[in-house]
N, C-alpha and C positions, 0 to 999 in steps of 0.2 A: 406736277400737273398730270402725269400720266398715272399715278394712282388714282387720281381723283376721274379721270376719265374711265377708268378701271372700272369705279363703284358704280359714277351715273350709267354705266353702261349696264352695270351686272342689277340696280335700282331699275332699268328700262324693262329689260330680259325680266326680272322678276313682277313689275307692272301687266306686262304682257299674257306671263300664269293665271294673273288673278284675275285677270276678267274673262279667264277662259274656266274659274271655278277654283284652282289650284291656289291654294296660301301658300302652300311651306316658302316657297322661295321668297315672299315679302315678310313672313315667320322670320328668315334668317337676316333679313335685313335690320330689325330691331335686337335693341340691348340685349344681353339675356340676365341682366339682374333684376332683380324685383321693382325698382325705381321704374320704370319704365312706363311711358302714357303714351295712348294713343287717342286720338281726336276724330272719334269713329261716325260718320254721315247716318250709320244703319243703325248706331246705338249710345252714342253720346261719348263722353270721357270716359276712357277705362283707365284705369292704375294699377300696375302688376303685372309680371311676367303670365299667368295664367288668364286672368283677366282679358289681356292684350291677344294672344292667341286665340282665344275662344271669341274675341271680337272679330278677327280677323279672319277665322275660319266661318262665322255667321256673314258675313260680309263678303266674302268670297262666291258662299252659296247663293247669294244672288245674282250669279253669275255664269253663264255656262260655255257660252260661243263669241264673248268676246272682242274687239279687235282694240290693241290701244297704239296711241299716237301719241309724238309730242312734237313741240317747234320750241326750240332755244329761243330763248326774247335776248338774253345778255350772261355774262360770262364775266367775275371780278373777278380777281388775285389778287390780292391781297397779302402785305406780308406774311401772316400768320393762317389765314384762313382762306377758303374759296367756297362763290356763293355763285348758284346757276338758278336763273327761274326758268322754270318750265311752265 
């Protein structure tokens, strides 16, 4: 569990960049092989390590000052897996 709080913390930290303009750190948060989709608000599905960046970096730019929040609704464990909605 403390990995997993590790990520969503360093996924929070890196939300926080982006809406202050800054991708890279939500950049590092995705794959980095080619398979990779992103479900983009400012540009629809992208496919592809390239693709996905360049999505992310237009998306970003919409963005300058910022502020992000979130509130934990529920928290599973699950044998195998862990699932948090934000």
């Amino acid at each position: 569990m403390d990995e997993f709080k590790r990520a969503l913390e360093k996924a929070h930290q890196a939300l926080d960049e982006f809406v202050k303009g800054n991708p890279e750190p939500v950049k590092e948060t995705f794959s980095l092989k080619d398979d990779v989709t992103l479900a983009n608000p400012f540009g629809g599905i992208l496919h592809g390590r390239v693709n996905v960046e360049q999505g992310l970096e237009r998306a970003a730019a919409a963005f300058s000052d910022g502020t992000y929040t979130h509130e934990e609704i529920s928290r599973q464990l699950v044998r195998c897996r862990v699932c948090s909605r934000d």
